[in-house]
Backbone as XML, in Angstrom:
<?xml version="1.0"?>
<chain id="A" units="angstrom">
  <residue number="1" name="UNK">
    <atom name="N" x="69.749" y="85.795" z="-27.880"/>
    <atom name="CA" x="69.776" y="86.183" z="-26.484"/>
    <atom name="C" x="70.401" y="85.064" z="-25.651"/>
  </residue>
  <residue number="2" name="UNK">
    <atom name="N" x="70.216" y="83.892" z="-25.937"/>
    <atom name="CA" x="70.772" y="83.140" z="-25.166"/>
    <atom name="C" x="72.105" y="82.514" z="-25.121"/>
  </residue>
  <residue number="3" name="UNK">
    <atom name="N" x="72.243" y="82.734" z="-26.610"/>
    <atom name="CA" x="73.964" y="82.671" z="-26.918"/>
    <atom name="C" x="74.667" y="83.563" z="-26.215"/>
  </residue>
  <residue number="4" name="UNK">
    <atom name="N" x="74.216" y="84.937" z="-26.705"/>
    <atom name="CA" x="74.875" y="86.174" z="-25.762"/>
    <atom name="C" x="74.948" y="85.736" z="-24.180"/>
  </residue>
  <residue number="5" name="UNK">
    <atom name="N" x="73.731" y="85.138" z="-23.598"/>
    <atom name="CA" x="74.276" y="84.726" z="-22.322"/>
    <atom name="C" x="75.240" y="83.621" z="-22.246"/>
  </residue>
  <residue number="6" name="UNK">
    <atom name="N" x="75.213" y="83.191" z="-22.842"/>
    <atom name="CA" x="76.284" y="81.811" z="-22.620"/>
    <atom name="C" x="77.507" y="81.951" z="-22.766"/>
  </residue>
  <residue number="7" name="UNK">
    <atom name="N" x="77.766" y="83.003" z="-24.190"/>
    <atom name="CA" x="79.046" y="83.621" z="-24.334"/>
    <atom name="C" x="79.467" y="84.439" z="-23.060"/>
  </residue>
  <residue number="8" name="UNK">
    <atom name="N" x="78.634" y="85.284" z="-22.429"/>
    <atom name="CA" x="79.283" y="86.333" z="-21.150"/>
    <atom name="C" x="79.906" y="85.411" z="-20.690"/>
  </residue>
  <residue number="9" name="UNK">
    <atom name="N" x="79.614" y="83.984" z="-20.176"/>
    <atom name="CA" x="80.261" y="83.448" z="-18.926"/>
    <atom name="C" x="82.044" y="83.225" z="-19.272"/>
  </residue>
  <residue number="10" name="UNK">
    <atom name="N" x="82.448" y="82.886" z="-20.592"/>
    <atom name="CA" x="83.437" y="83.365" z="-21.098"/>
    <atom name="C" x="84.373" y="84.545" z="-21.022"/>
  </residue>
  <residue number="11" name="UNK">
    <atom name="N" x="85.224" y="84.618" z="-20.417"/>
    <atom name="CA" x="85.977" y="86.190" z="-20.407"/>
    <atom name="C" x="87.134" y="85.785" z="-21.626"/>
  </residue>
  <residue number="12" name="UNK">
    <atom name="N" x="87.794" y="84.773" z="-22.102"/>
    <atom name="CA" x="88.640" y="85.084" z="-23.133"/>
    <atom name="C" x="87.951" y="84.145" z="-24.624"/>
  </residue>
  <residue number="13" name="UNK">
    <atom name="N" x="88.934" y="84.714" z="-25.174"/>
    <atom name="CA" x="88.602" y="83.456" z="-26.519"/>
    <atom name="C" x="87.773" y="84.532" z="-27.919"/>
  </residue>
  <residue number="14" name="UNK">
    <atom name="N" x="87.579" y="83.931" z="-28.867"/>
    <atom name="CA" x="86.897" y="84.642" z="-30.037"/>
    <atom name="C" x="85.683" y="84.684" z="-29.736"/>
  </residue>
  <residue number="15" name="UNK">
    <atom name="N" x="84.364" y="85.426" z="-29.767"/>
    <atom name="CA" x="83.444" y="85.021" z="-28.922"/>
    <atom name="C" x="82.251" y="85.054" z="-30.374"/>
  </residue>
  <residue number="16" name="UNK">
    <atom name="N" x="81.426" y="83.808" z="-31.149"/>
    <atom name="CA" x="80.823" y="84.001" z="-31.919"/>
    <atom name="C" x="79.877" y="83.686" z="-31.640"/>
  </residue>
  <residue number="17" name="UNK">
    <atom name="N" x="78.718" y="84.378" z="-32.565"/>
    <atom name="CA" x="77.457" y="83.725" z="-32.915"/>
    <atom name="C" x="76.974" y="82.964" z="-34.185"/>
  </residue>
  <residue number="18" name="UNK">
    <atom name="N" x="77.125" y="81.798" z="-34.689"/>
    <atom name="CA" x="76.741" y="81.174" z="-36.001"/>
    <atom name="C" x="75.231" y="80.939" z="-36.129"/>
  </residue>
  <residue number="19" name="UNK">
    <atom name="N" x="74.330" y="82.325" z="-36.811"/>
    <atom name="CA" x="72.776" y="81.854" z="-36.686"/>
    <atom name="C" x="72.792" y="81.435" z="-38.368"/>
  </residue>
  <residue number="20" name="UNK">
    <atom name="N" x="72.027" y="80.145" z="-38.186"/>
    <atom name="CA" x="71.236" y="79.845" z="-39.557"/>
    <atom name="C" x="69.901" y="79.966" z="-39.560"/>
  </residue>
  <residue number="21" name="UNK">
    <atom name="N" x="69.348" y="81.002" z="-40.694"/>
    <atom name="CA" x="68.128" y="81.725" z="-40.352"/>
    <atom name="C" x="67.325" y="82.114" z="-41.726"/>
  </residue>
  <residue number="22" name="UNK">
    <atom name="N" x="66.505" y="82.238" z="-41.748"/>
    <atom name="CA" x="65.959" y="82.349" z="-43.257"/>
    <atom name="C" x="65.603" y="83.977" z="-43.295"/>
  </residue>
  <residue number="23" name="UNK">
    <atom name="N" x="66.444" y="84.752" z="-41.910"/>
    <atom name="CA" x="66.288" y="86.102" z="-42.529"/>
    <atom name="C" x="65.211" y="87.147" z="-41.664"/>
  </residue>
  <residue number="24" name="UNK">
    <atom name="N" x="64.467" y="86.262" z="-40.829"/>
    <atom name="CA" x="63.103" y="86.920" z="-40.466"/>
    <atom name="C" x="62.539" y="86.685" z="-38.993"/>
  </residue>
  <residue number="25" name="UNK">
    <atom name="N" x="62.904" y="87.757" z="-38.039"/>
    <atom name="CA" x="62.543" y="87.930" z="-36.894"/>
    <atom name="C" x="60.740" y="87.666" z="-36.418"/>
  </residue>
  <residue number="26" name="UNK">
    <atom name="N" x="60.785" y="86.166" z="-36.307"/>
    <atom name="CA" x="59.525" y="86.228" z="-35.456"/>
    <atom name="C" x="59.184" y="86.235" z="-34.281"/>
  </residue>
  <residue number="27" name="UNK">
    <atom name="N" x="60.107" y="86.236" z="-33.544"/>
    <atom name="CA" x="59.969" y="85.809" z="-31.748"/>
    <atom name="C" x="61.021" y="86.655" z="-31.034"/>
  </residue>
  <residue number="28" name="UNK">
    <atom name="N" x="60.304" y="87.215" z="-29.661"/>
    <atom name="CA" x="61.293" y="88.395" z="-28.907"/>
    <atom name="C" x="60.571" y="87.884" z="-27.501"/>
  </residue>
  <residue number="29" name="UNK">
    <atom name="N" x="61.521" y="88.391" z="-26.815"/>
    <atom name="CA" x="61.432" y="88.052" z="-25.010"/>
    <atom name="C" x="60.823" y="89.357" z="-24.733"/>
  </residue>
  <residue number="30" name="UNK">
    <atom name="N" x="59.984" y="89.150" z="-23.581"/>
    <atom name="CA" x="59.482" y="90.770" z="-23.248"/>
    <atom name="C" x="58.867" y="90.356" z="-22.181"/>
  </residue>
  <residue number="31" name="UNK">
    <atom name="N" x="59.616" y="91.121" z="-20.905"/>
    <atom name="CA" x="58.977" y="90.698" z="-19.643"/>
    <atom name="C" x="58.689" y="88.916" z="-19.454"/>
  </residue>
  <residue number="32" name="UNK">
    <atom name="N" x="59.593" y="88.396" z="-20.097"/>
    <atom name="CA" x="60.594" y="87.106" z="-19.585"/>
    <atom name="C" x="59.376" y="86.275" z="-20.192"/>
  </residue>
  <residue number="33" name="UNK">
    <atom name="N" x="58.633" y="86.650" z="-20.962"/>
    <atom name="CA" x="57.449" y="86.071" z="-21.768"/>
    <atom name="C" x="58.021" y="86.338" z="-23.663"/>
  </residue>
  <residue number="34" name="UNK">
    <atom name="N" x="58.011" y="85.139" z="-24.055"/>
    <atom name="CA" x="58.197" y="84.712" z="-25.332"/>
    <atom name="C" x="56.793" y="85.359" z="-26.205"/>
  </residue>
  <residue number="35" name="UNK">
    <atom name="N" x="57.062" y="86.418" z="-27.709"/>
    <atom name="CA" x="55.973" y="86.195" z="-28.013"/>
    <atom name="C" x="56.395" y="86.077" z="-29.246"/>
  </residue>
  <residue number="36" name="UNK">
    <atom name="N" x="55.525" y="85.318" z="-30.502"/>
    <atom name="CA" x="55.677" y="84.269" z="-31.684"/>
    <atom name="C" x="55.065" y="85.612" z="-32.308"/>
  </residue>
  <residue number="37" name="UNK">
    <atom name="N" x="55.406" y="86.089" z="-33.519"/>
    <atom name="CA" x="54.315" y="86.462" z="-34.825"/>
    <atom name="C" x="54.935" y="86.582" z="-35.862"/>
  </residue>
  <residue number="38" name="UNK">
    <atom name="N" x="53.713" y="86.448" z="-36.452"/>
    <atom name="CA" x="53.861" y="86.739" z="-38.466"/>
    <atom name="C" x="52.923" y="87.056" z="-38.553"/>
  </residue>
  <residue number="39" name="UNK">
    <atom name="N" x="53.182" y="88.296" z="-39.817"/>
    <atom name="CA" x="54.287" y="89.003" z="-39.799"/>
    <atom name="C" x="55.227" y="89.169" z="-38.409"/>
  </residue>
  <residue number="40" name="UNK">
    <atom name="N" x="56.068" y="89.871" z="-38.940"/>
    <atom name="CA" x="56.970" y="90.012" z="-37.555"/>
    <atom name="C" x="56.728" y="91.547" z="-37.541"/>
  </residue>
  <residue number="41" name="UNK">
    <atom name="N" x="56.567" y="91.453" z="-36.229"/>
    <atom name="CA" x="55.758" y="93.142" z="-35.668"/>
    <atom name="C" x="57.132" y="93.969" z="-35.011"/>
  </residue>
  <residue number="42" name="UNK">
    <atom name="N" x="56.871" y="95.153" z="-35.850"/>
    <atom name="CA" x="58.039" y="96.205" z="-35.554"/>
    <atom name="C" x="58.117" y="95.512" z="-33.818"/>
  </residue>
  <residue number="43" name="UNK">
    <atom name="N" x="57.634" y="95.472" z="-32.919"/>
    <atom name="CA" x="58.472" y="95.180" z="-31.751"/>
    <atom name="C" x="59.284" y="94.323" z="-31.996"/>
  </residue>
  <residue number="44" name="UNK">
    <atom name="N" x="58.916" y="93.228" z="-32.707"/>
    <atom name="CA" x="60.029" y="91.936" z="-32.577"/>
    <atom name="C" x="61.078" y="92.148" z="-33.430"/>
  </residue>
  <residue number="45" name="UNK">
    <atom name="N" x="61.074" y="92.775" z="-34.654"/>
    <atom name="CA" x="61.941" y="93.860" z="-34.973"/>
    <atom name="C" x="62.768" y="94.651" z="-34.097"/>
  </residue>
  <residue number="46" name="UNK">
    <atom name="N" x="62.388" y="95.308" z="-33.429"/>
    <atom name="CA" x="63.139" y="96.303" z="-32.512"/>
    <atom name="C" x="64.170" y="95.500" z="-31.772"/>
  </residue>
  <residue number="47" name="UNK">
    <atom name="N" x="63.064" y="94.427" z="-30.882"/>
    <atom name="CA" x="63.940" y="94.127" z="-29.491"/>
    <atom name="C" x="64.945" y="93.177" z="-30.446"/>
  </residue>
  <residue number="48" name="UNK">
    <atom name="N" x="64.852" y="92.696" z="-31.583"/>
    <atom name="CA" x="66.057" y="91.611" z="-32.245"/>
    <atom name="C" x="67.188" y="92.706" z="-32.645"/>
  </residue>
  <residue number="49" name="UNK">
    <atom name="N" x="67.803" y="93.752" z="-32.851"/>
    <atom name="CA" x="67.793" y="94.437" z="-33.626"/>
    <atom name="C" x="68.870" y="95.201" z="-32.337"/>
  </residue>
  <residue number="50" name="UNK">
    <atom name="N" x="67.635" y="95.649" z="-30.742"/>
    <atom name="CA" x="68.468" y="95.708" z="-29.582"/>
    <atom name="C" x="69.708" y="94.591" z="-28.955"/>
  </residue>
  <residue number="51" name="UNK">
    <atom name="N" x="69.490" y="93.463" z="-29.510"/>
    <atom name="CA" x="70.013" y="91.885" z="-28.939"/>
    <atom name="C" x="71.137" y="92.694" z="-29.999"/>
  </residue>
  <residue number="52" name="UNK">
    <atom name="N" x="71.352" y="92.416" z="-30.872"/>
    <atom name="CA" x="72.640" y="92.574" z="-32.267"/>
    <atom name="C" x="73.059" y="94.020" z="-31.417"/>
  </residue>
  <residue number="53" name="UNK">
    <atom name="N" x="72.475" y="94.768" z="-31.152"/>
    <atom name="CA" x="73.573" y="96.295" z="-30.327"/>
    <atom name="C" x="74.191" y="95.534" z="-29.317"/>
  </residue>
  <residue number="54" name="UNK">
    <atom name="N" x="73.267" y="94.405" z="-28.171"/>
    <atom name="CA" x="74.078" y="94.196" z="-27.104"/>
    <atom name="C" x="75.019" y="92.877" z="-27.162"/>
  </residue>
  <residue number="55" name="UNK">
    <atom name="N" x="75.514" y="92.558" z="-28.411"/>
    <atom name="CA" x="76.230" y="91.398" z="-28.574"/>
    <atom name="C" x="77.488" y="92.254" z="-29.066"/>
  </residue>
  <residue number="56" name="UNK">
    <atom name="N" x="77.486" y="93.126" z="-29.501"/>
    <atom name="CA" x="78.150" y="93.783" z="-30.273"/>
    <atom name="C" x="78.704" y="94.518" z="-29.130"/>
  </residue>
  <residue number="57" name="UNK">
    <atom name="N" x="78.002" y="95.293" z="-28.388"/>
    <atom name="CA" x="79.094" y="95.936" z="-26.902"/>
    <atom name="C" x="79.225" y="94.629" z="-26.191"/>
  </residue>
  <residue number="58" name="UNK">
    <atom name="N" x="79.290" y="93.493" z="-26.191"/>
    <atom name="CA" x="79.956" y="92.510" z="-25.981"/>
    <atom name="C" x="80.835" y="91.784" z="-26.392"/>
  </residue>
  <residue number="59" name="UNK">
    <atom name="N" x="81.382" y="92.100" z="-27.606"/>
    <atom name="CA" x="82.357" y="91.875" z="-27.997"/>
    <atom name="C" x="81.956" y="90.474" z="-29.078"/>
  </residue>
  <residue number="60" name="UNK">
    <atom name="N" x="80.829" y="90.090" z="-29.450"/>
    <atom name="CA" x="80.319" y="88.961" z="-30.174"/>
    <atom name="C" x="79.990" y="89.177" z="-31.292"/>
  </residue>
  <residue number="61" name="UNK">
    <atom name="N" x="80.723" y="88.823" z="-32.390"/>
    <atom name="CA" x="80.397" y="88.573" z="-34.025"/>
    <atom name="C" x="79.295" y="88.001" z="-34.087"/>
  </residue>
  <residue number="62" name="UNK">
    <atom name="N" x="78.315" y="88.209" z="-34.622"/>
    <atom name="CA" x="76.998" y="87.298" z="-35.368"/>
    <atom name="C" x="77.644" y="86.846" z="-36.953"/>
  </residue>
  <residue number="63" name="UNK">
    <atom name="N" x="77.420" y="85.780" z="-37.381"/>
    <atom name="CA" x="77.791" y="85.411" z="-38.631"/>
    <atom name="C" x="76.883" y="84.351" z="-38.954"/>
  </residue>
  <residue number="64" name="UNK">
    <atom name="N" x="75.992" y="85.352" z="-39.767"/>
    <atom name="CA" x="74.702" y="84.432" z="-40.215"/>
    <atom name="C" x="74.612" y="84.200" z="-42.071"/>
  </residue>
  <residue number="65" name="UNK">
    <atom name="N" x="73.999" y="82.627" z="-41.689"/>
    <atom name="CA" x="74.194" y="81.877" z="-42.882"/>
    <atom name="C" x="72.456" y="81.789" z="-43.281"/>
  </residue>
  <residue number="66" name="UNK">
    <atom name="N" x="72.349" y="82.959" z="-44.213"/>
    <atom name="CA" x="71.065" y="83.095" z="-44.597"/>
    <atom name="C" x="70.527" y="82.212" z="-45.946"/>
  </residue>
  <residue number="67" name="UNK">
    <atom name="N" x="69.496" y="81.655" z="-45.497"/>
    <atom name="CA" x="69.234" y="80.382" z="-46.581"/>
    <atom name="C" x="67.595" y="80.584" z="-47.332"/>
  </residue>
  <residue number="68" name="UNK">
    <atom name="N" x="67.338" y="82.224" z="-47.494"/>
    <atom name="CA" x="66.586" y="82.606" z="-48.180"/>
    <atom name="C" x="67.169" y="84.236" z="-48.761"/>
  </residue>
  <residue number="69" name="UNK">
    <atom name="N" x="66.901" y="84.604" z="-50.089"/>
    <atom name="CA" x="67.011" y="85.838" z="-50.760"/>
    <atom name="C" x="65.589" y="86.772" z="-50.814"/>
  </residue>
  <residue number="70" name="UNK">
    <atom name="N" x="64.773" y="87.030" z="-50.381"/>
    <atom name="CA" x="63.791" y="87.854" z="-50.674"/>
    <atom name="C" x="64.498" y="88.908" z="-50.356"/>
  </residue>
  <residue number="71" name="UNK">
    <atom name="N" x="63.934" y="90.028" z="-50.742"/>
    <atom name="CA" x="64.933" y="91.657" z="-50.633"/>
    <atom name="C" x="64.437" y="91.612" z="-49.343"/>
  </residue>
  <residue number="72" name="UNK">
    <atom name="N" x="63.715" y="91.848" z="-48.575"/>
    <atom name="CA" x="62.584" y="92.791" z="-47.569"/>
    <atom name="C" x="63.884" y="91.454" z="-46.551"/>
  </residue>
  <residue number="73" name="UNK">
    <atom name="N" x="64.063" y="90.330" z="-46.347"/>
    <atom name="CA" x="64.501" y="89.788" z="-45.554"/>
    <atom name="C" x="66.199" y="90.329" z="-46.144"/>
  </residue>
  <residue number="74" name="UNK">
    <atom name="N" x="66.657" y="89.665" z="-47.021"/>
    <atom name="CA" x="68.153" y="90.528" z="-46.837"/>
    <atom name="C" x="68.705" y="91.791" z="-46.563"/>
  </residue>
  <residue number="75" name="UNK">
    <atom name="N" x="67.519" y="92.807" z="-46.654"/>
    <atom name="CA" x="67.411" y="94.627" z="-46.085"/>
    <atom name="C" x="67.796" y="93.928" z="-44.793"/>
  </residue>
  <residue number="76" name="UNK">
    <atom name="N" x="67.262" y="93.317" z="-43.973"/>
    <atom name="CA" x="66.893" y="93.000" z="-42.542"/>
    <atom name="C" x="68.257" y="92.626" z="-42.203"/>
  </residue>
  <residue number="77" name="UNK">
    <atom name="N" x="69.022" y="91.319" z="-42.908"/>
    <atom name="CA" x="70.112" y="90.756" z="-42.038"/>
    <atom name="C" x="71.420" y="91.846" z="-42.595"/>
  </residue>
  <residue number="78" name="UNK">
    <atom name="N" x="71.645" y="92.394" z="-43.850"/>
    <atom name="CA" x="72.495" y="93.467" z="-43.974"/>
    <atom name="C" x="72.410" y="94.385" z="-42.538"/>
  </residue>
  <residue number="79" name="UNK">
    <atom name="N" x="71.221" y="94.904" z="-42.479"/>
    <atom name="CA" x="71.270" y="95.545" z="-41.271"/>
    <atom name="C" x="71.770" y="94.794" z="-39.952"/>
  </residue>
  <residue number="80" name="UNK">
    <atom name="N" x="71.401" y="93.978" z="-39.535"/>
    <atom name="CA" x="71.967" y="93.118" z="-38.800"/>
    <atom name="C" x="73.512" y="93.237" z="-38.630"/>
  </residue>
  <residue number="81" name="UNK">
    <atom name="N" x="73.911" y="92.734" z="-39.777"/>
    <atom name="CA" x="75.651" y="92.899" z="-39.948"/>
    <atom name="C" x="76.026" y="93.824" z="-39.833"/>
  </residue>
  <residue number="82" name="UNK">
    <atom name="N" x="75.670" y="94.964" z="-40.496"/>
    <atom name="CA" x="76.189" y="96.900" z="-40.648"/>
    <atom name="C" x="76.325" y="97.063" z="-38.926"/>
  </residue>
  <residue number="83" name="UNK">
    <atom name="N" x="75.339" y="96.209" z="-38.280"/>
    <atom name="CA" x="75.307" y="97.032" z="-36.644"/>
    <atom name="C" x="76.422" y="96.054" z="-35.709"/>
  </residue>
  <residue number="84" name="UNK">
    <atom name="N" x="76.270" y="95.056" z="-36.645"/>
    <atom name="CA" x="77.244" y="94.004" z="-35.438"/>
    <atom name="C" x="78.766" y="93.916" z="-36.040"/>
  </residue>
  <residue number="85" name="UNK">
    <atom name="N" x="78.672" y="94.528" z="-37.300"/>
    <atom name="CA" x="80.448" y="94.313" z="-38.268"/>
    <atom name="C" x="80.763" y="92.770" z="-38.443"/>
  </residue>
  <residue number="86" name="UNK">
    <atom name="N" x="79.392" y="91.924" z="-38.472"/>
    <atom name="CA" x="79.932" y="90.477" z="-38.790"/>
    <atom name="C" x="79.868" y="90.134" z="-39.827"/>
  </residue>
  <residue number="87" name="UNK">
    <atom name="N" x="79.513" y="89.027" z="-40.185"/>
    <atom name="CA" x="79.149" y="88.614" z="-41.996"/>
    <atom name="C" x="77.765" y="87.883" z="-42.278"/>
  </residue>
  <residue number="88" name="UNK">
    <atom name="N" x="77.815" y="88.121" z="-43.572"/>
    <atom name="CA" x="76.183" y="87.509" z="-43.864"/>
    <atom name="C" x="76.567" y="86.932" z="-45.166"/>
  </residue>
  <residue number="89" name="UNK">
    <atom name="N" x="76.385" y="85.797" z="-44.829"/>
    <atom name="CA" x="76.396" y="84.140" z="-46.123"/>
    <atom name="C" x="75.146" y="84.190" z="-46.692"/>
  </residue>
  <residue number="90" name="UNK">
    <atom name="N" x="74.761" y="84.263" z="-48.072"/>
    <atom name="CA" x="73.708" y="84.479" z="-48.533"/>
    <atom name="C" x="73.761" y="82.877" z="-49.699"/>
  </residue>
  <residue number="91" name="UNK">
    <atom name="N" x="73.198" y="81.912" z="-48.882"/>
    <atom name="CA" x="72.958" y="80.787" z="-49.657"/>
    <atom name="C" x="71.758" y="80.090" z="-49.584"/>
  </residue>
  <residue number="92" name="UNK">
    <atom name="N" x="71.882" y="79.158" z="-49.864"/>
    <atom name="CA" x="70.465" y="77.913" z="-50.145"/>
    <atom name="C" x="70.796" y="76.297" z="-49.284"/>
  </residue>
  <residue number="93" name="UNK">
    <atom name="N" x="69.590" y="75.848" z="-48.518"/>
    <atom name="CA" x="69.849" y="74.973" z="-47.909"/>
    <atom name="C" x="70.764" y="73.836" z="-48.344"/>
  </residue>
  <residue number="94" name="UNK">
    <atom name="N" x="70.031" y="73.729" z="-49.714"/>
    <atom name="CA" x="70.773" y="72.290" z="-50.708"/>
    <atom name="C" x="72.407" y="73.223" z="-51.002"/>
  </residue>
  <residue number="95" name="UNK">
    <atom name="N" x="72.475" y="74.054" z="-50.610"/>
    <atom name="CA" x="74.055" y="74.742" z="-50.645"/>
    <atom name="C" x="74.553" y="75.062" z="-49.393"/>
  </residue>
  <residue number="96" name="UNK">
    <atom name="N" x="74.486" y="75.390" z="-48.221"/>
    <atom name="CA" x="75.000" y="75.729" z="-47.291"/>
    <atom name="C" x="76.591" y="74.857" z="-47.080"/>
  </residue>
  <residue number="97" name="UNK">
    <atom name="N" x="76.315" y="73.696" z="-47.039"/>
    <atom name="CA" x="77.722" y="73.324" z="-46.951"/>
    <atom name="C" x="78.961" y="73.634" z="-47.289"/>
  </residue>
  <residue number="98" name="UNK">
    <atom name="N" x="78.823" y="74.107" z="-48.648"/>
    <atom name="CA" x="79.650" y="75.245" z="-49.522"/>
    <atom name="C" x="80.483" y="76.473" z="-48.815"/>
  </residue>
  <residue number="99" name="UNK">
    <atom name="N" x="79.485" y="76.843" z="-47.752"/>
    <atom name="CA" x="80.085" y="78.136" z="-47.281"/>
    <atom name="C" x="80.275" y="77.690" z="-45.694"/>
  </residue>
  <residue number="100" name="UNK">
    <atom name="N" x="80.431" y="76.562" z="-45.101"/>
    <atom name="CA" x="81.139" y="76.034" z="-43.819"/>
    <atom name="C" x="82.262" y="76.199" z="-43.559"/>
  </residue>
  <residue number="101" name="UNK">
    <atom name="N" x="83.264" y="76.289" z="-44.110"/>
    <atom name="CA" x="84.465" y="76.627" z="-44.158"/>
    <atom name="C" x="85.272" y="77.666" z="-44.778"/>
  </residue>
  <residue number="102" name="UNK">
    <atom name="N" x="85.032" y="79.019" z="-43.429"/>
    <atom name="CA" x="85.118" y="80.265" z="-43.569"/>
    <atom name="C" x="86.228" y="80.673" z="-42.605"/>
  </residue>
  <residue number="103" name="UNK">
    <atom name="N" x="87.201" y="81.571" z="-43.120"/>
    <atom name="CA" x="88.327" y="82.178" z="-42.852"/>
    <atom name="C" x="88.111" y="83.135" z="-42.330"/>
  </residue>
  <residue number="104" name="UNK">
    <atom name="N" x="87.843" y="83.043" z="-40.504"/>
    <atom name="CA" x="87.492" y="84.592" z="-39.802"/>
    <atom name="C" x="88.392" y="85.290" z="-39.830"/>
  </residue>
  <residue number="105" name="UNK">
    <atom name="N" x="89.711" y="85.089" z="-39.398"/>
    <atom name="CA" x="90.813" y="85.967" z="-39.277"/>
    <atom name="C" x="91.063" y="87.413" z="-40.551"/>
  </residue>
  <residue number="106" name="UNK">
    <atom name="N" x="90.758" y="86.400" z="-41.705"/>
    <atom name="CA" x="90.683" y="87.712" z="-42.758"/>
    <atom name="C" x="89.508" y="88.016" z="-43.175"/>
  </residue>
  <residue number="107" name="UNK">
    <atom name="N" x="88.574" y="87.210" z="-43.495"/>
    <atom name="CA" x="87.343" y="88.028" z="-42.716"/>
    <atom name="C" x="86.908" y="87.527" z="-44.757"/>
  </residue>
  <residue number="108" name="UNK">
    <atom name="N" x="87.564" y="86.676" z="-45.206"/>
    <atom name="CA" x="87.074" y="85.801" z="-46.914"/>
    <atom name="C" x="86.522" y="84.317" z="-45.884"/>
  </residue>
  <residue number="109" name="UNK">
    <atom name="N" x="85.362" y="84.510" z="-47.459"/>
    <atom name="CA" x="85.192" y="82.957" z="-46.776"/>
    <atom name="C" x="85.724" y="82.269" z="-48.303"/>
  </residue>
  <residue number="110" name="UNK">
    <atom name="N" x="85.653" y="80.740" z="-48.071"/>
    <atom name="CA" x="86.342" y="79.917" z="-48.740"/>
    <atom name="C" x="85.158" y="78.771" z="-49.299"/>
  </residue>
  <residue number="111" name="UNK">
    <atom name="N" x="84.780" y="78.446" z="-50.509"/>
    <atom name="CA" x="83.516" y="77.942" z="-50.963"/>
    <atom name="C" x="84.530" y="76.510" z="-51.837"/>
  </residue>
  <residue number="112" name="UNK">
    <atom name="N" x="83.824" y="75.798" z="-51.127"/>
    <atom name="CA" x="84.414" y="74.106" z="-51.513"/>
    <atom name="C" x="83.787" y="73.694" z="-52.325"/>
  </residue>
  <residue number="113" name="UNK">
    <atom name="N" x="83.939" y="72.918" z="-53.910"/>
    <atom name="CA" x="83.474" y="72.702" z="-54.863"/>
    <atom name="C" x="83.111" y="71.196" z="-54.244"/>
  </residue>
</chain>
């Protein structure tokens, strides 16, 4: 949410989001009040889920570098991507570096030995 605001003030340029995330929505704004849980409760689900629709009629790629595999969390950020058309890096902390240097234009990323 707050990227998305920061990006609006921008009118030209590529407009991204780079989240590194282990996959799992715990925290949503609601009535300008922050609320934390775990599990993560279908609301915080929802309203994360609304944020990825309104980045997306904004013209903002999400391209998240996910640094956990459990299924129930990669169901989650696939979806994520399917709604925003961005990409999802599916690595490991002691690996992330590997996948830093990614080729948006064609849309491959490029993994450095």
């Amino acid at each position: 949410m707050v990227s998305q605001r920061l990006l609006a003030r921008h009118k030209g340029g590529t407009k991204q989001i780079i989240l590194i995330s282990d996959g799992e929505p715990t925290a949503h704004v609601e009535h300008g009040n922050v609320y934390f849980g775990y599990p993560p409760s279908p609301r915080t689900i929802q309203e994360t889920l609304k944020e990825v629709r309104h980045c997306t009629r904004q013209g903002i790629t999400i391209n998240t570098f996910m640094l956990d595999r459990s299924f129930y969390l990669k169901e989650f950020v696939d979806r994520m991507t399917r709604i925003n058309r961005g990409r999802a890096f599916y690595t490991s902390p002691d690996k992330l570096g590997q996948y830093i240097l990614v080729d948006y234009l064609s849309g491959r990323n490029k993994r450095l030995a």
